[in-house]
FIMARVO-88683 format. One record per atom (N, C-alpha, C, O): residue in one letter; z negated, x negated, y; residue number from 1. Coordinates in nm, 2 decimals, always signed. Layout:
% residues N
R, r, z, x, y, k
R, A, Z, X, Y, NUM
...
This chain:
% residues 158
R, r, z, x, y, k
R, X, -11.97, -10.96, +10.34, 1
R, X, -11.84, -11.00, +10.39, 1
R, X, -11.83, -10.95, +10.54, 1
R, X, -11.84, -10.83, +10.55, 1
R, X, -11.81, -11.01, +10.63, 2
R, X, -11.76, -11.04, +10.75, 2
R, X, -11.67, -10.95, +10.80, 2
R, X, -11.56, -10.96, +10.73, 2
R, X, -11.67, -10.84, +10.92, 3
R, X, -11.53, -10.79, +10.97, 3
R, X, -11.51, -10.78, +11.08, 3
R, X, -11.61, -10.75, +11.16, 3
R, X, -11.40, -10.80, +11.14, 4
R, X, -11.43, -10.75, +11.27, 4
R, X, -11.35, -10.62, +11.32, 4
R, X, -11.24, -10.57, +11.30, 4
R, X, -11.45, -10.60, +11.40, 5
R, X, -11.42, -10.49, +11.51, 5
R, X, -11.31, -10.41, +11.46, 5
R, X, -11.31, -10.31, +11.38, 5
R, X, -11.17, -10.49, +11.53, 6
R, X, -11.07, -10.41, +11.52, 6
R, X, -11.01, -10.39, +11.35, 6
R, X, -10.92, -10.30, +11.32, 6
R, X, -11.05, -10.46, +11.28, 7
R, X, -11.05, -10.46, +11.15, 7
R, X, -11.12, -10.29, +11.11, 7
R, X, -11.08, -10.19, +11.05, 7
R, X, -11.21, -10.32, +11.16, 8
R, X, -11.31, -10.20, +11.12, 8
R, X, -11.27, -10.06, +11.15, 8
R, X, -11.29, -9.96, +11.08, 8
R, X, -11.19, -10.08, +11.30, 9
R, X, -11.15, -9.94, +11.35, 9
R, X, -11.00, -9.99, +11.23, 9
R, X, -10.98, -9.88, +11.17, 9
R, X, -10.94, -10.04, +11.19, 10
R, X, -10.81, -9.95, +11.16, 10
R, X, -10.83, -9.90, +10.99, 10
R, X, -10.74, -9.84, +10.93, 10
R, X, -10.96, -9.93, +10.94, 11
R, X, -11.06, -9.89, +10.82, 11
R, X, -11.08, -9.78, +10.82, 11
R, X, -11.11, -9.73, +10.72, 11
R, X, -11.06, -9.69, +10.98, 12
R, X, -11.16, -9.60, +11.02, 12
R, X, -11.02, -9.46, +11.06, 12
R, X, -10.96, -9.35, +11.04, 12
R, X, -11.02, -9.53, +11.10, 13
R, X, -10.84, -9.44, +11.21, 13
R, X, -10.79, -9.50, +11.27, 13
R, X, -10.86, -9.61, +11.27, 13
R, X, -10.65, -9.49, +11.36, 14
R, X, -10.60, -9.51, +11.42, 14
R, X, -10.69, -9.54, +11.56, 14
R, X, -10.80, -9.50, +11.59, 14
R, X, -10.58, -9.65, +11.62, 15
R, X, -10.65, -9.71, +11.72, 15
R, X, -10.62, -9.62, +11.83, 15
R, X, -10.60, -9.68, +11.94, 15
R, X, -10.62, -9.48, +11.84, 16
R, X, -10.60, -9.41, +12.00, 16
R, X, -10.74, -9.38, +12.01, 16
R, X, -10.83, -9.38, +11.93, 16
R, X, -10.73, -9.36, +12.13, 17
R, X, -10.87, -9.31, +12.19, 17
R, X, -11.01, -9.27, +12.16, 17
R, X, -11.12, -9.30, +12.20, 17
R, X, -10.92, -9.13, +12.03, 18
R, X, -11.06, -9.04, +12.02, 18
R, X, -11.00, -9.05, +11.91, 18
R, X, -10.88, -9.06, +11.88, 18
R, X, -11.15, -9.07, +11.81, 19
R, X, -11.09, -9.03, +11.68, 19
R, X, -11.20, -8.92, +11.64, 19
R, X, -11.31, -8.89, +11.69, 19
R, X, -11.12, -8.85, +11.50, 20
R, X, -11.24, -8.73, +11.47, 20
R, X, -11.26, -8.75, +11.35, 20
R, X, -11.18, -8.78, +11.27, 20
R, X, -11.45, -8.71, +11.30, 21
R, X, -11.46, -8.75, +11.18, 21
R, X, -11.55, -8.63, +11.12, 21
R, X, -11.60, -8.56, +11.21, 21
R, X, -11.58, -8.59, +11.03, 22
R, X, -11.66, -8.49, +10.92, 22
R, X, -11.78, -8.58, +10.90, 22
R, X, -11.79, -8.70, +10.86, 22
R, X, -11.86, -8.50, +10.96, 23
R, X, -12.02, -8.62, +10.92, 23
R, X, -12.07, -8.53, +10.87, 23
R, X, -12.04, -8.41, +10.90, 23
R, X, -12.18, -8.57, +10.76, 24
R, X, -12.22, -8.52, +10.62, 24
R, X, -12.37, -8.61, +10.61, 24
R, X, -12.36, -8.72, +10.64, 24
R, X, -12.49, -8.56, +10.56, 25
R, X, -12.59, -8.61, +10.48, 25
R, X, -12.61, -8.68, +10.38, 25
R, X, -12.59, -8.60, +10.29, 25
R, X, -12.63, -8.78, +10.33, 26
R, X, -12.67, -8.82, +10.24, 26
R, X, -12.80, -8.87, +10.22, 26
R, X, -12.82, -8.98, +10.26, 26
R, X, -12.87, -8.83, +10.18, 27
R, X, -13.04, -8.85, +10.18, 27
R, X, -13.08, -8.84, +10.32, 27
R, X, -13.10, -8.73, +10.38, 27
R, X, -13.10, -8.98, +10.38, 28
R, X, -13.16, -8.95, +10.50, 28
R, X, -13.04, -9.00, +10.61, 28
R, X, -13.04, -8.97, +10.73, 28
R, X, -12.95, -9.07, +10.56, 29
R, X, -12.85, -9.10, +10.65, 29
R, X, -12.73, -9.04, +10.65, 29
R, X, -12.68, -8.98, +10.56, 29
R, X, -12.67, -9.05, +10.80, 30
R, X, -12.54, -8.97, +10.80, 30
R, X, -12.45, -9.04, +10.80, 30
R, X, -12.45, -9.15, +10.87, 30
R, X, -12.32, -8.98, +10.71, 31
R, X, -12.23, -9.06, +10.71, 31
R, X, -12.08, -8.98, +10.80, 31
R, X, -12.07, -8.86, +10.82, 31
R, X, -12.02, -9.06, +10.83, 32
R, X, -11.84, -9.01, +10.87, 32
R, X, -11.76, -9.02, +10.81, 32
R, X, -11.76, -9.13, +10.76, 32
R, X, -11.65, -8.94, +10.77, 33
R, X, -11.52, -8.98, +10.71, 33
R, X, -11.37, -8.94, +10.80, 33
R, X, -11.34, -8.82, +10.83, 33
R, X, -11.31, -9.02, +10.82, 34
R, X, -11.19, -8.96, +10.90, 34
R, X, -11.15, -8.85, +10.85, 34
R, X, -11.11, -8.82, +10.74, 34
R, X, -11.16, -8.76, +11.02, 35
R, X, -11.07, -8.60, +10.97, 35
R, X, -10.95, -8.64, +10.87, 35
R, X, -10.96, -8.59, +10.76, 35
R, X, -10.82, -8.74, +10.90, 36
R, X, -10.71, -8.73, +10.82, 36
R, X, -10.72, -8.75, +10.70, 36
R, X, -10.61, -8.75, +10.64, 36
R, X, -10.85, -8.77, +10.62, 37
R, X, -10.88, -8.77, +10.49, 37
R, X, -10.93, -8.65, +10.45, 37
R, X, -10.89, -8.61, +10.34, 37
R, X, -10.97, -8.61, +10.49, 38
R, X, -11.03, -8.45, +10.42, 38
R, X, -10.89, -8.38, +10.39, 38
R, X, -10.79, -8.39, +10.46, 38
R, X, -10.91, -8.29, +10.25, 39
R, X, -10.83, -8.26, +10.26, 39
R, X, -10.91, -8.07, +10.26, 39
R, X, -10.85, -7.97, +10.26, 39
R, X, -11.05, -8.09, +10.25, 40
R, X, -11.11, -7.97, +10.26, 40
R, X, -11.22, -7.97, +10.25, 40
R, X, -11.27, -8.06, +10.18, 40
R, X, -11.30, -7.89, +10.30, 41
R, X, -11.49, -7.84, +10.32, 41
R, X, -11.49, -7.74, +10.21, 41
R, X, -11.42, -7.64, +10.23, 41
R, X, -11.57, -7.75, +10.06, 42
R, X, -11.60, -7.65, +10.02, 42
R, X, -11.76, -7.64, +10.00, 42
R, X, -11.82, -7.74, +10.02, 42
R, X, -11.80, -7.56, +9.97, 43
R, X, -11.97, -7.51, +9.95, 43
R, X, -11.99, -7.44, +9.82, 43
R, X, -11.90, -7.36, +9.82, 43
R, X, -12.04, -7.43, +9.75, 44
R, X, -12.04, -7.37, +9.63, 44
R, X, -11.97, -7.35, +9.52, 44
R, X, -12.01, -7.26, +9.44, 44
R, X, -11.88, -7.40, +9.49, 45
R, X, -11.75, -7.45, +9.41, 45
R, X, -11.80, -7.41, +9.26, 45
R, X, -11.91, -7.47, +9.26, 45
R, X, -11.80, -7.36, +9.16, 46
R, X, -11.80, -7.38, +9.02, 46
R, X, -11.78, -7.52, +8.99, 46
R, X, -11.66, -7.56, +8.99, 46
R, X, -11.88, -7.62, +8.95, 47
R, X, -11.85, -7.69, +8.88, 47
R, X, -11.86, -7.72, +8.72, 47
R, X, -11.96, -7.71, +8.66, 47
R, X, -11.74, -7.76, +8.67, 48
R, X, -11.73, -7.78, +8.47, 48
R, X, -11.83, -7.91, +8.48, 48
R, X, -11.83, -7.97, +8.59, 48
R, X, -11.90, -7.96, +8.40, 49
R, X, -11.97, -8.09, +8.36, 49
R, X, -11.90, -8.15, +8.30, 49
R, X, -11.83, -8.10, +8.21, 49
R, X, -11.89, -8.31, +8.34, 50
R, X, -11.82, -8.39, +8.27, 50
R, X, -11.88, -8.46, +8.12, 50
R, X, -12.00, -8.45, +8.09, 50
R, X, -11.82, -8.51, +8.05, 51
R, X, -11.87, -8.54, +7.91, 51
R, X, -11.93, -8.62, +7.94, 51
R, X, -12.04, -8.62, +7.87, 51
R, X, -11.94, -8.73, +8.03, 52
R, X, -12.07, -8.84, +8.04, 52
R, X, -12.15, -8.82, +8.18, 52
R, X, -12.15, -8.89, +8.28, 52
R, X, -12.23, -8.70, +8.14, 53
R, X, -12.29, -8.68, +8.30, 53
R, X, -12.35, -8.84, +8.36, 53
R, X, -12.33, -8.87, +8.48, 53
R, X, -12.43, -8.94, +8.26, 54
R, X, -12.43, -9.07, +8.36, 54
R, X, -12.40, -9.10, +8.44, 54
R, X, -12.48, -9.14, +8.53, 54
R, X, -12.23, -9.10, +8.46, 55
R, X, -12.14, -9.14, +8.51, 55
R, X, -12.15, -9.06, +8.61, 55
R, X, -12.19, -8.95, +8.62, 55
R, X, -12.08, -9.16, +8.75, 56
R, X, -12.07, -9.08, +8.91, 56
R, X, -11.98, -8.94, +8.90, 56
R, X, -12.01, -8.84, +8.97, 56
R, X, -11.87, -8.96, +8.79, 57
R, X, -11.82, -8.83, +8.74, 57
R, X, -11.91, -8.72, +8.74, 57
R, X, -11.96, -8.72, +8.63, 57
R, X, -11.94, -8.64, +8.80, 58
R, X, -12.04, -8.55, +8.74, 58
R, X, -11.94, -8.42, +8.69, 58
R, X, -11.99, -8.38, +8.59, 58
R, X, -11.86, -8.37, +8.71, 59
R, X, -11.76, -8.26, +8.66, 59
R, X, -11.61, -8.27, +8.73, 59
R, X, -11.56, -8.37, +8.79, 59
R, X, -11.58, -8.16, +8.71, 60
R, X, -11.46, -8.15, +8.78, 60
R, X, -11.44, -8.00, +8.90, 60
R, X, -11.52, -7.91, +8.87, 60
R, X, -11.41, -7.99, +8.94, 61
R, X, -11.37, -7.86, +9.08, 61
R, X, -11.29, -7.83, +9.09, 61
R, X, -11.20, -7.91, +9.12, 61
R, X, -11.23, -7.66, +9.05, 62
R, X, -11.08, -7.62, +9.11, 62
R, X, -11.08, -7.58, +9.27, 62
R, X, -11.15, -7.51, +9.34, 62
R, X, -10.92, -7.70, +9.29, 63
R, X, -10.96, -7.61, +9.41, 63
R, X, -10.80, -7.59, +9.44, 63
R, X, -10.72, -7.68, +9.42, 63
R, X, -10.76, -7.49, +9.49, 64
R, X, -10.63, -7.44, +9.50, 64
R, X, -10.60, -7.44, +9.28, 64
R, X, -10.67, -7.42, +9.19, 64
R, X, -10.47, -7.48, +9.29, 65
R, X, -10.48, -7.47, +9.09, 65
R, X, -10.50, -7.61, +9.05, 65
R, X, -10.46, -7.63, +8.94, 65
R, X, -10.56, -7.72, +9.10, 66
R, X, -10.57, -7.85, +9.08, 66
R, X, -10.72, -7.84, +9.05, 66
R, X, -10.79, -7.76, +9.11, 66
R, X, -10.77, -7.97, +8.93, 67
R, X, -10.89, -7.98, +8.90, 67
R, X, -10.92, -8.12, +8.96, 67
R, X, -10.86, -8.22, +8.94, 67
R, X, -11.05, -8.10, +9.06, 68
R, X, -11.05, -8.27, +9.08, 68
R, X, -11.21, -8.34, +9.10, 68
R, X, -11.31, -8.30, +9.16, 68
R, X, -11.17, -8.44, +9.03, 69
R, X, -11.31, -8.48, +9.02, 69
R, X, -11.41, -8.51, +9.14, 69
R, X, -11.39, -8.56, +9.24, 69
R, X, -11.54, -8.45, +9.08, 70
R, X, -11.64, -8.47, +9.18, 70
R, X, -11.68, -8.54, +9.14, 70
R, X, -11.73, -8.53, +9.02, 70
R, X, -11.67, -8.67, +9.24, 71
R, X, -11.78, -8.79, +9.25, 71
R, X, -11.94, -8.76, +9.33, 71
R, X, -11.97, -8.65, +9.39, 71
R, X, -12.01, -8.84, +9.32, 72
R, X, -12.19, -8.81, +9.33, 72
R, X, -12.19, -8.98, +9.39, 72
R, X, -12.15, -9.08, +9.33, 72
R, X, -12.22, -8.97, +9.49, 73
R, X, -12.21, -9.05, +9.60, 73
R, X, -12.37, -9.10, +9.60, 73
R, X, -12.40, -9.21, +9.64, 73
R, X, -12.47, -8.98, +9.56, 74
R, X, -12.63, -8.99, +9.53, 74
R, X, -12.61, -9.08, +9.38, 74
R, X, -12.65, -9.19, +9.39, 74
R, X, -12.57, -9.06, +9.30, 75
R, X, -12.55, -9.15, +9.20, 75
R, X, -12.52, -9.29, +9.22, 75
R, X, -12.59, -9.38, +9.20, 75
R, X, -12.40, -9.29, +9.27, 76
R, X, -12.35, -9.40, +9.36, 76
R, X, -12.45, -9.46, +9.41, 76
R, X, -12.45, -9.58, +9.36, 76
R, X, -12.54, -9.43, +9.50, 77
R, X, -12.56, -9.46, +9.63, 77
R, X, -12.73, -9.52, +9.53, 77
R, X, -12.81, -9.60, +9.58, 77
R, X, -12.75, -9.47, +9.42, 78
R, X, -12.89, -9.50, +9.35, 78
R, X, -12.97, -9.40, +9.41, 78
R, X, -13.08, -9.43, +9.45, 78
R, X, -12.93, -9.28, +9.43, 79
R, X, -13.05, -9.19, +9.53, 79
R, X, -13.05, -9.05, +9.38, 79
R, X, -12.95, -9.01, +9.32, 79
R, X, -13.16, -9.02, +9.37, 80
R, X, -13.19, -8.91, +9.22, 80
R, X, -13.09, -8.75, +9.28, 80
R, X, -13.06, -8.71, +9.39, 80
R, X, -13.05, -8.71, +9.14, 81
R, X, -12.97, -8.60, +9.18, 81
R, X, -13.06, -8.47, +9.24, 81
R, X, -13.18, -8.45, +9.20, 81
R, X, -13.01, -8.41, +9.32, 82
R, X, -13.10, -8.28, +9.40, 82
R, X, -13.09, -8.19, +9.33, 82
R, X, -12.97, -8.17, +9.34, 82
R, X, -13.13, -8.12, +9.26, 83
R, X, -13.20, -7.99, +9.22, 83
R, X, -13.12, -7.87, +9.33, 83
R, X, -13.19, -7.81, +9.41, 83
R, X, -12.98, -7.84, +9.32, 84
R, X, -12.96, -7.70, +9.41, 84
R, X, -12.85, -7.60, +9.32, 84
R, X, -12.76, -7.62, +9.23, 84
R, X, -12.90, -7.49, +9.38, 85
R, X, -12.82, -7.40, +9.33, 85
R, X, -12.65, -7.39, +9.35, 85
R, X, -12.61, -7.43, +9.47, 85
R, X, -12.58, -7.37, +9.29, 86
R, X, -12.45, -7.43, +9.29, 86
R, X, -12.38, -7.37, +9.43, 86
R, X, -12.29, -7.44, +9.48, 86
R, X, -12.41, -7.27, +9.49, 87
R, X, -12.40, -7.22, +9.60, 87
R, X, -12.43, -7.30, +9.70, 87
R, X, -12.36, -7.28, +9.80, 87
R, X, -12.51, -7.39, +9.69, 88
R, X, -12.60, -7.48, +9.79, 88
R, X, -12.49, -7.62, +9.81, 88
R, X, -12.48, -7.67, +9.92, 88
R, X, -12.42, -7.66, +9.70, 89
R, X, -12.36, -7.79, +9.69, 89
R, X, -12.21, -7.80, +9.78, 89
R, X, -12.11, -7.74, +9.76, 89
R, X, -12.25, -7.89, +9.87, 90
R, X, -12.16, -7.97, +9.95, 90
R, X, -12.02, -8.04, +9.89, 90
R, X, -12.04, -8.13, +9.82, 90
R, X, -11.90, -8.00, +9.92, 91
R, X, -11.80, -8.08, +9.89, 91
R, X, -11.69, -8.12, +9.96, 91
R, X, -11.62, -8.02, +10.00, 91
R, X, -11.64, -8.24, +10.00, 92
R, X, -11.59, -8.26, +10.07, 92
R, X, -11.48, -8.33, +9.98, 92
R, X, -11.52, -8.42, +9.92, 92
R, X, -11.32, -8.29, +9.97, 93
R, X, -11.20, -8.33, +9.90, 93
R, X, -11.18, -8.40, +9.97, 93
R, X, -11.21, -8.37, +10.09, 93
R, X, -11.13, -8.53, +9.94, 94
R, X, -11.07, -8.65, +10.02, 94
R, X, -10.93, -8.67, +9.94, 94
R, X, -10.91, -8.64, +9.82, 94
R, X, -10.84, -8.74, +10.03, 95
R, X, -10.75, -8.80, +9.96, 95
R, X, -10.73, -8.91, +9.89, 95
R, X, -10.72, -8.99, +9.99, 95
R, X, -10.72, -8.98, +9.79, 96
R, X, -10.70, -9.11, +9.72, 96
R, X, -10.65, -9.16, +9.69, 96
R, X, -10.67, -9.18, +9.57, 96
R, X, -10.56, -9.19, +9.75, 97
R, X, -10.36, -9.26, +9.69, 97
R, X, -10.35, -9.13, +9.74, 97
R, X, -10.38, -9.07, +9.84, 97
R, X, -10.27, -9.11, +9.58, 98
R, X, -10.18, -8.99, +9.58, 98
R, X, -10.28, -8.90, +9.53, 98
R, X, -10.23, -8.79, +9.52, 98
R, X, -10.38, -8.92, +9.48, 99
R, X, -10.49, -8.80, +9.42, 99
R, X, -10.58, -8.75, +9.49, 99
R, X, -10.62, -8.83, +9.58, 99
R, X, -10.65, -8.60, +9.49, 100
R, X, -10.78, -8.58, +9.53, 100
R, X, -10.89, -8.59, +9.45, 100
R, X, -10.90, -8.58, +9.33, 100
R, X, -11.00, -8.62, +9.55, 101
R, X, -11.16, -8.67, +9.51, 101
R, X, -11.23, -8.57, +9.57, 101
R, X, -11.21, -8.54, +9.68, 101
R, X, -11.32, -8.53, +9.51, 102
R, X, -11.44, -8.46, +9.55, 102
R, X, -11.53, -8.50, +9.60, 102
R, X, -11.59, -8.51, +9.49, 102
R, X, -11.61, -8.53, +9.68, 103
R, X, -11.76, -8.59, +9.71, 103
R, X, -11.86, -8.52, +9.75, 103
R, X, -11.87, -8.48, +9.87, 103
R, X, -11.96, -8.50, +9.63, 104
R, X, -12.07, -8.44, +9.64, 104
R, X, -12.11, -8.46, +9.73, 104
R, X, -12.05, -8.57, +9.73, 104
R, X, -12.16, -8.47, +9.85, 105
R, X, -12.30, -8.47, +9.98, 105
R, X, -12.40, -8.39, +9.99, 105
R, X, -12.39, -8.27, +9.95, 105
R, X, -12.49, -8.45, +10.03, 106
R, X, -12.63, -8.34, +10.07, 106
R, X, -12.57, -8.21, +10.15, 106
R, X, -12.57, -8.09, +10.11, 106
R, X, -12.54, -8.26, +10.26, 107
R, X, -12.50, -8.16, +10.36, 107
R, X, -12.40, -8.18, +10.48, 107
R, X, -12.40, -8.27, +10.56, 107
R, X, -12.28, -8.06, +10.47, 108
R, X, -12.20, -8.12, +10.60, 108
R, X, -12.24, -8.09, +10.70, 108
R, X, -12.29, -7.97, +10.70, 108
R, X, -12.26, -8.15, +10.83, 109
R, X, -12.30, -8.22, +10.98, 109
R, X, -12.17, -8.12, +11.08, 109
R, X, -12.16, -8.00, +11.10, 109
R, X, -12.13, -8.18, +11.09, 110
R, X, -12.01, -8.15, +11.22, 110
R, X, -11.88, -8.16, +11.18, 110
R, X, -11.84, -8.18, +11.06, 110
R, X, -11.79, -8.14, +11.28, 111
R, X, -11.69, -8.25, +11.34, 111
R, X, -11.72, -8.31, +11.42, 111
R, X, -11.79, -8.25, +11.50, 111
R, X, -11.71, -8.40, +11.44, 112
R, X, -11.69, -8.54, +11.65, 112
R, X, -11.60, -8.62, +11.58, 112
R, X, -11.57, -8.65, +11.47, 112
R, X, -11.56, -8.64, +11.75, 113
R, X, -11.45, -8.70, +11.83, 113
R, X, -11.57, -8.83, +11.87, 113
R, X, -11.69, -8.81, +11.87, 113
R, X, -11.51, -8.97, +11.89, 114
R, X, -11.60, -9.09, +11.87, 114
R, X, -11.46, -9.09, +11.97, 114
R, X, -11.36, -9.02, +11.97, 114
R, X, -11.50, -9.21, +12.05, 115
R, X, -11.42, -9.29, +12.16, 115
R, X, -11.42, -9.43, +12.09, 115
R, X, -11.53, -9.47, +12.05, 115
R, X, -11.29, -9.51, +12.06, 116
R, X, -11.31, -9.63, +11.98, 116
R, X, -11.40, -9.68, +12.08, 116
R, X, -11.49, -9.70, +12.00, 116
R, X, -11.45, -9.72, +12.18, 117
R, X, -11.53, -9.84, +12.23, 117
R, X, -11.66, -9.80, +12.14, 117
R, X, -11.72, -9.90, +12.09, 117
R, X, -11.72, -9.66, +12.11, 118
R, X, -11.84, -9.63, +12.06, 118
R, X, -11.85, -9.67, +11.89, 118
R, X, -11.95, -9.66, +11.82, 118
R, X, -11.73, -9.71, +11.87, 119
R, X, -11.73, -9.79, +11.75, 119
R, X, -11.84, -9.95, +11.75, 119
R, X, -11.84, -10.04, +11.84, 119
R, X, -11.94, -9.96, +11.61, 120
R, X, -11.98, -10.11, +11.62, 120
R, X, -11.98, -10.17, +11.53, 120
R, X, -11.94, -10.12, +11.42, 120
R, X, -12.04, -10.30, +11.54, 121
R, X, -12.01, -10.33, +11.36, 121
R, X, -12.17, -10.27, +11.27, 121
R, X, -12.29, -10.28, +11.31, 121
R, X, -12.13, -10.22, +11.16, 122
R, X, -12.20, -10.24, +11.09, 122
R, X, -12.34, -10.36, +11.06, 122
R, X, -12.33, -10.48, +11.07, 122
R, X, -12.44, -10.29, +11.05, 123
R, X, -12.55, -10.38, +11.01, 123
R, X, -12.63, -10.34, +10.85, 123
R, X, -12.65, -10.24, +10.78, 123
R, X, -12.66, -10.50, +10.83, 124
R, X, -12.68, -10.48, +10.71, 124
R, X, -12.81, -10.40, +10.62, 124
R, X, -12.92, -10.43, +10.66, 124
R, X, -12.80, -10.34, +10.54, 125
R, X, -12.87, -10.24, +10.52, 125
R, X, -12.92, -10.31, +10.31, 125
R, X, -12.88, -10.41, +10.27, 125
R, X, -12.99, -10.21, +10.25, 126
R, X, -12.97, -10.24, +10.13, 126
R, X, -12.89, -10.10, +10.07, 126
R, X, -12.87, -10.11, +9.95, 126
R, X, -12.84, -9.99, +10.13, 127
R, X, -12.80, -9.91, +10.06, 127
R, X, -12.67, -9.96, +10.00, 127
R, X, -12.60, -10.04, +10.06, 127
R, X, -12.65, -9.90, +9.88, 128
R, X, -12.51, -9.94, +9.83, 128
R, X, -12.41, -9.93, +9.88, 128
R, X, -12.33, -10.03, +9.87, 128
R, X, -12.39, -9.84, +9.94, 129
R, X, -12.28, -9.79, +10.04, 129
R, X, -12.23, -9.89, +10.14, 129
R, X, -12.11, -9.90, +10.18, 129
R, X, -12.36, -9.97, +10.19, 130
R, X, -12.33, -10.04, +10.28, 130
R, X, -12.25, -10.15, +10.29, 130
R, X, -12.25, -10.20, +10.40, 130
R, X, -12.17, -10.20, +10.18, 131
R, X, -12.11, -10.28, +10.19, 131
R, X, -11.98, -10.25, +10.18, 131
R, X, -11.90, -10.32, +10.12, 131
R, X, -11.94, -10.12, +10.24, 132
R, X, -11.87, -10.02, +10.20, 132
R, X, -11.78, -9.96, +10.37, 132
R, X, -11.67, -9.92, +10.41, 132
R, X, -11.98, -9.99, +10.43, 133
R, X, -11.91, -9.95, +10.57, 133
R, X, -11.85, -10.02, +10.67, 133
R, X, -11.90, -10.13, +10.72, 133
R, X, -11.73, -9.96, +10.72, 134
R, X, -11.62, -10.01, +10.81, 134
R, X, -11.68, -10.06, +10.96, 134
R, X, -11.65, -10.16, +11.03, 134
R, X, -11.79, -9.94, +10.98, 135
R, X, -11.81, -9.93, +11.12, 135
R, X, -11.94, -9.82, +11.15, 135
R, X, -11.96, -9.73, +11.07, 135
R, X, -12.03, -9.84, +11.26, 136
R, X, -12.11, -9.75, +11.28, 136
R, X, -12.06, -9.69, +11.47, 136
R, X, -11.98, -9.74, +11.55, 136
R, X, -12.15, -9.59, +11.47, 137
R, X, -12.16, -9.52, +11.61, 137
R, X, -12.25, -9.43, +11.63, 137
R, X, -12.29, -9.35, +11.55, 137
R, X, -12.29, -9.43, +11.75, 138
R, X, -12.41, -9.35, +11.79, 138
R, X, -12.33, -9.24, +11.84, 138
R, X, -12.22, -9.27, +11.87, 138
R, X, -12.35, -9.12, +11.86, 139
R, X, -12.34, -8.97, +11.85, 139
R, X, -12.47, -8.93, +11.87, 139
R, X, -12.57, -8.95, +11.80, 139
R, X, -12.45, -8.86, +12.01, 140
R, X, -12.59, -8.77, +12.03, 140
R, X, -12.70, -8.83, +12.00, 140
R, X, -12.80, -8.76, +11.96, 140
R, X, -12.72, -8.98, +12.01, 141
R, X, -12.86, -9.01, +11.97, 141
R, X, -12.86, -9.07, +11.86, 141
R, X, -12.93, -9.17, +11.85, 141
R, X, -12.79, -9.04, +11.75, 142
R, X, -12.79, -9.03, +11.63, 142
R, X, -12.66, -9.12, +11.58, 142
R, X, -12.54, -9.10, +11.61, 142
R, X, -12.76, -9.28, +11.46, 143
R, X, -12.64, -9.39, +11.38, 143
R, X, -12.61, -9.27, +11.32, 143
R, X, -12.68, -9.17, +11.28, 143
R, X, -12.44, -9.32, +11.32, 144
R, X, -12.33, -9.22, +11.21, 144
R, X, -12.33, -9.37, +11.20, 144
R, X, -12.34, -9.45, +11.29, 144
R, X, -12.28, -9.38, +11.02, 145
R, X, -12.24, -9.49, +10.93, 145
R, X, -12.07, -9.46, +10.88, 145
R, X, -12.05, -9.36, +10.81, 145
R, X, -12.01, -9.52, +10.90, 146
R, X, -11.87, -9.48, +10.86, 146
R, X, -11.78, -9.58, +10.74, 146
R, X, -11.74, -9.70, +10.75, 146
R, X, -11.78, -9.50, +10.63, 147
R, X, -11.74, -9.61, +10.52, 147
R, X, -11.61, -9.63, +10.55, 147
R, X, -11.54, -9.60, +10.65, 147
R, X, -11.58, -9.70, +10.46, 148
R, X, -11.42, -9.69, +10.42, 148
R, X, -11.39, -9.62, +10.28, 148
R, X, -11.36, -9.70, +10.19, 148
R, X, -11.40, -9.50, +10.24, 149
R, X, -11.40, -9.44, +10.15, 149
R, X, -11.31, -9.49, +10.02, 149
R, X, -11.34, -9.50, +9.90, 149
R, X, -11.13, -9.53, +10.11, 150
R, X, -11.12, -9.52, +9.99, 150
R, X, -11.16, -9.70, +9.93, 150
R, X, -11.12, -9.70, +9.81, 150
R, X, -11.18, -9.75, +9.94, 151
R, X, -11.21, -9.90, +9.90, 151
R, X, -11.32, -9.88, +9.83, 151
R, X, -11.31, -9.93, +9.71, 151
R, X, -11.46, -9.81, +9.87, 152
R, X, -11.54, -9.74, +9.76, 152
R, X, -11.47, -9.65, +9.68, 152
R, X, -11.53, -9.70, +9.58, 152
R, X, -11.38, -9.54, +9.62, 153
R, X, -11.33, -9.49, +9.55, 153
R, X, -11.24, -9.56, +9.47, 153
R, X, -11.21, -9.50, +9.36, 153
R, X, -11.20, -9.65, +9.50, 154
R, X, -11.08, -9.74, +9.44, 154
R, X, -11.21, -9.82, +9.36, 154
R, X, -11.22, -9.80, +9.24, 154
R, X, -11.27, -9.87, +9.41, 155
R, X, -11.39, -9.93, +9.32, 155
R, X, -11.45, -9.88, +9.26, 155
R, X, -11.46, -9.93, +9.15, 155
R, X, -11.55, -9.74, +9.29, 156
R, X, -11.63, -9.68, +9.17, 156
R, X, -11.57, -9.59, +9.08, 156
R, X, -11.62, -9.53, +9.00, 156
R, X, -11.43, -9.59, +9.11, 157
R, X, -11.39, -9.50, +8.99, 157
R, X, -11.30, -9.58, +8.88, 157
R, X, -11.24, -9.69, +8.90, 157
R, X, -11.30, -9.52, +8.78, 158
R, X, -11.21, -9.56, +8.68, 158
R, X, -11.06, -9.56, +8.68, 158
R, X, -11.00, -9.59, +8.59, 158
């Protein structure tokens, strides 16, 4: 499916200047999610297992007194689960509607500030995700891939 540009940035943030995003690992690629979606960076979290580990569900996370589901984006994404100590595991709370989501990641990256011109379109890839993503940008050298999270969450969850 076809987007353009400005389609892509309002997928992404708001159309001022600088926008800032949380970039994170996923296997070998890095991804972005707009700052105003996070609703938090956690690292080592106690996770419960969910009853159909298959499923992108992998458990659930307290965080503040709310339990919320951690999605597996490596599941998602067809990439094998990593082997880490729970200390080790990446989480990134996003907002979805009115609910919070968890998203497993390899590893969080930064913050950056992106200048919309450094916004481009997406190219096509085979990862799952990819048809997912809003927009890319180079940073230091380095494709950042930027989804539109919640359009993938609205779709792979139940």
């Amino acid at each position: 499916m076809a987007t353009t540009l400005s389609h892509s940035i309002g997928r992404v943030g708001s159309a001022r200047s600088d926008l800032q995003f949380v970039t994170f690992f996923l296997g070998e690629r890095e991804y972005a999610v707009n700052v105003a979606e996070v609703l938090g960076i956690y690292r080592g979290l106690p996770l419960t297992p969910a009853r159909e580990p298959a499923s992108t569900i992998v458990g659930n996370v307290s965080v503040g007194d709310q339990q919320v589901p951690a999605f597996s984006l490596r599941r998602f994404s067809g990439l094998a689960d990593r082997i880490a100590e729970p200390e080790a595991q990446w989480i990134l709370v996003v907002r979805l509607a009115q609910r919070p989501v968890g998203l497993m990641v390899d590893r969080v990256t930064e913050v950056i500030r992106l200048a919309e011109q450094n916004l481009g379109f997406a190219e096509p890839t085979t990862d799952p995700v990819a048809e997912y993503v809003a927009a890319t940008a180079t940073h230091r050298g380095r494709t950042v891939f930027i989804p539109d999270f919640q359009r993938l969450l609205q779709d792979a969850l139940p």
